[in-house]
Each structure stands twice: as structure tokens, then as C-alpha cells.
N, C-alpha and C positions, 0 to 999 in steps of 0.2 A: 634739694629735698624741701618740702613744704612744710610749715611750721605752723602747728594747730593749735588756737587759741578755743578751748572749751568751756561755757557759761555753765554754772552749775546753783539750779535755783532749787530750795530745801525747805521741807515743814522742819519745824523741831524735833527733836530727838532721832535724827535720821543715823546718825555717827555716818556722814558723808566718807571723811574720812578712811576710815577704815578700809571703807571698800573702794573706793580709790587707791588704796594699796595694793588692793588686788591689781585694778588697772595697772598700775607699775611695774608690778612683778611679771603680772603678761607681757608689757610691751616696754622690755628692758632696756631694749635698743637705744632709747629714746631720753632724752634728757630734760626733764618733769619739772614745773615751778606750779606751785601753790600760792595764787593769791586772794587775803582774806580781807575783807572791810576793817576798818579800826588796827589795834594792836592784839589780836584775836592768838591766845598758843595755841601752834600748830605739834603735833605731834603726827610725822609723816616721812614714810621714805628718801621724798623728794625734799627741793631746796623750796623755802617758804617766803613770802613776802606780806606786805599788806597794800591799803590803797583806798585812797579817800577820794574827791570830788573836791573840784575848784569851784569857785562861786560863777563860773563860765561853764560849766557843768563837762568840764574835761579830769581823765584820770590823770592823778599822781600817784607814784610808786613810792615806797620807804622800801630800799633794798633791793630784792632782785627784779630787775626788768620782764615782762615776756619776750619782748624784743630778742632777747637775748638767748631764749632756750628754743630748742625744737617742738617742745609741747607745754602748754599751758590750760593750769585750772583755774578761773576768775569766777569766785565764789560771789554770786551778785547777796546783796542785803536782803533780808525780811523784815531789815526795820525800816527800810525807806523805800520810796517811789520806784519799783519795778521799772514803769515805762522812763524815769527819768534815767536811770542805769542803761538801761537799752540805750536809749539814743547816744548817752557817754560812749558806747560802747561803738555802735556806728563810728561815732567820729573819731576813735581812736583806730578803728580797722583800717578807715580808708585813707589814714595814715601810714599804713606798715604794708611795703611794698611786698614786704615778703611772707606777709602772716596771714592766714584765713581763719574762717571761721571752723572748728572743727565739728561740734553739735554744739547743741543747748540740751543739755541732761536737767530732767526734774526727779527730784527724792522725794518719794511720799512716805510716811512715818505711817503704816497700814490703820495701830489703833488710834489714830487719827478718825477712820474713817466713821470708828462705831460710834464717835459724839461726837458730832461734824459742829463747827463753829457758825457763827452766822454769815450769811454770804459764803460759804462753800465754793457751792458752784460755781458763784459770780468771778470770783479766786480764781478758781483750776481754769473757767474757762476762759480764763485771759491767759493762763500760763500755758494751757495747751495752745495756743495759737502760733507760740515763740519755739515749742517744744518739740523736739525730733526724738525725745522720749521718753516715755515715764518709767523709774526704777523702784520700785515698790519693797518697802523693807517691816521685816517681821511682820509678814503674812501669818494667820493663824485660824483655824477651824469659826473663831468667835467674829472676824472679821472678813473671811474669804467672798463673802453674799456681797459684802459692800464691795470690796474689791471687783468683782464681777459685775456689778452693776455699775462703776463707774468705766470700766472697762465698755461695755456695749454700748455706753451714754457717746464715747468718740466711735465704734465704730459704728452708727445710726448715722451719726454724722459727716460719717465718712472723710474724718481726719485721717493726714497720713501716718502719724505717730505711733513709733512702737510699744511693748511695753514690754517688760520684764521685772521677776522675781527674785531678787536677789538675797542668799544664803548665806552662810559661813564662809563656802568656798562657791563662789559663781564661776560660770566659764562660759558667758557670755560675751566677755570685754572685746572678743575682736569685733562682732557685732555691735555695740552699743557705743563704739569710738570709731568707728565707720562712719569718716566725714561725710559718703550721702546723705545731702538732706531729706527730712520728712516732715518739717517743718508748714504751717499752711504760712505763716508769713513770709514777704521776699524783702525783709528790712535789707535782709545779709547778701540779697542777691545782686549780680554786678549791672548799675545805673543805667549804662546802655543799652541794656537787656528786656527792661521793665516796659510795662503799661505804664501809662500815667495814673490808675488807679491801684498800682503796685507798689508806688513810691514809698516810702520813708513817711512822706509827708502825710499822706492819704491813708496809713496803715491805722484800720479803726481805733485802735488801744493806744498809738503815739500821736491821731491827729484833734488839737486844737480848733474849737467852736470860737467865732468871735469875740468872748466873754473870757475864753481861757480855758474853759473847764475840757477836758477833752472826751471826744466822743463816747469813747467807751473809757469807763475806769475799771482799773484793776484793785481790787477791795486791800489798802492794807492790814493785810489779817493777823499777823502774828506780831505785829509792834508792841512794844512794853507802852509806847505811851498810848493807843487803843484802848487798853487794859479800864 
């Protein structure tokens, strides 16, 4: 049996959580780890870990391994480098003989949408790029317009990503932890496989201009030290 590692990247006040419980309770089967940046309480079904970055820009664990479970949540930062975590995350995968990638889920916090921050866009559309889909929480009449319009803004674009609405009680989960990807990047996809402009290396938001600065940056939006 194949062992799913899922990125799970979040605006503020999403309560990820929570609904991830749900995910649990649907797929009981399965034996769930939570791992969060820093020493972060978790309050959750499952067993909990956390996990920091080496100056080599590889994962350390404090506790429980994913290695170790059938399914994993790796809740990436909003307070540091997106594309830096990705690429940790690469190198951590094609370490684990036995683990793939399950999705990369994204949590949008809806009243978010009504007083968008600056660089919005610039944000989401680095995050959809990574994203097989977006989970949209407390939608509401005052905010449903934005929703809608971000909505049609990927499919124009003809992103594969899904999206969904997630309630009190959702019954989506078999869909939305359906390891098909929908992802437009092939960071996760297997090396042999790739074009040369498929690569890791050449993926516009992880590749490096001779200066350093990388071609496309992902805005960090919601850091305390941004503020």
C-alpha cells in the first residue's frame, strides 16, 4: 500500500484543522500524522509532529516521522519561503522509496477575499501553480462574487485545479485526497518522465536567475515580519 504525503498550504484563520478531521473520520482506515512548522499545538484526531529546516535546506522531524505512517499532512509555513519548502520537500520525497506525493491542498479563509492584501494575486498565483486544489472556507453571500471571480480567473486559464466548499460537515474528502494530480507544476513528477523544461530546475517559481533572485517570486504575504 502506498503511503501519501499531503502539503497543506493556508491563509490565516482557515481552522485547517478541523477539517482535516473530517478527512480522518472518512478515511479511518488509514493511519494520519500531522506535521506542523515550529512547536505549533495541535489539536487533532491524528498523531502530531512538528518540523524545521536545516541550514542545508533539508527536513528535521521533533517526533513522529511521515516515514513511519500511511498518510501524512506537512503543513508548509506562511511565514517563510513557499518555493524554499517545496524544494525541501523534493528532496525529502525522492528519498522515501515508499512515500509519494498525495495533493498539495490550498485553504482559502473566503473573508479574505473581500480586503484582498497587496500582491493577492501575485500570492495565489504561485500557489495555484503547486496546487491540485483549492478548499474555500466560510463562504458567505458578502463574499461569494469574489469567490466566483477567482474561481473563473484559473478556469480562463485553463488550470487543472479543483476547487471546493467546505462546510461544517463536507463529503467531499474522497475527492479532494484523490492522489490524481491536477497540479500545473511536474516538480513531484517522476525525473525520467520530464522534458527538460519540466524539471525541478526550470519550474518558473523554484528556478534561480544568475543573481539568485528567482524567476518568478511567490509574495510573502501573510509573515509577522512583512507586517
Amino acid at each position: 500500500m502506498s503511503k501519501y504525503l499531503y502539503l497543506i498550504i493556508e491563509t490565516p484563520e482557515c481552522r485547517t484543522l478541523d477539517f482535516l478531521d473530517q478527512a480522518i473520520e472518512y478515511d479511518n482506515l488509514r493511519q494520519s500524522v500531522f506535521l506542523h512548522s515550529g512547536d505549533s499545538r495541535l489539536a487533532c484526531r491524528g498523531e502530531y509532529s512538528s518540523w524545521s529546516l536545516t541550514e542545508d535546506n533539508h527536513f528535521q522531524f521533533s517526533g513522529q516521522c511521515p516515514q513511519e505512517y500511511e498518510e501524512s499532512f506537512l503543513h508548509l509555513s506562511n511565514q517563510s519561503c513557499l518555493a524554499t519548502q517545496l524544494e525541501a520537500v523534493v528532496k525529502f520525497i525522492s528519498q522515501q522509496s515508499e512515500m509519494e506525493i498525495g495533493r498539495i491542498l490550498t485553504f482559502i479563509h473566503c473573508p479574505l477575499l473581500e480586503n484582498q492584501p497587496d500582491n493577492f494575486f501575485n500570492w495565489l498565483d504561485g500557489v495555484a501553480h503547486f496546487s491540485d486544489c483549492f478548499c474555500f472556507v466560510d463562504r458567505s453571500n458578502q463574499n461569494g462574487s469574489f469567490l466566483k471571480e477567482l474561481e473563473d480567473r484559473y478556469k480562463t486559464l485553463r488550470y487543472p485545479l479543483e476547487t471546493y466548499q467546505l462546510g461544517k460537515k463536507s463529503n467531499s474528502w474522497a475527492q479532494i485526497l484523490n492522489p490524481s494530480p491536477r497540479r500545473v507544476s511536474h516538480i513531484f513528477d517522476t525525473p525520467d518522465l520530464l522534458d527538460e523544461e519540466d524539471t525541478v530546475e526550470n519550474d518558473p517559481f523554484l528556478k534561480k536567475l544568475p543573481n539568485g533572485i528567482r524567476e518568478r517570486t511567490i509574495p510573502l504575504l501573510f509573515s509577522q515580519e512583512s507586517d
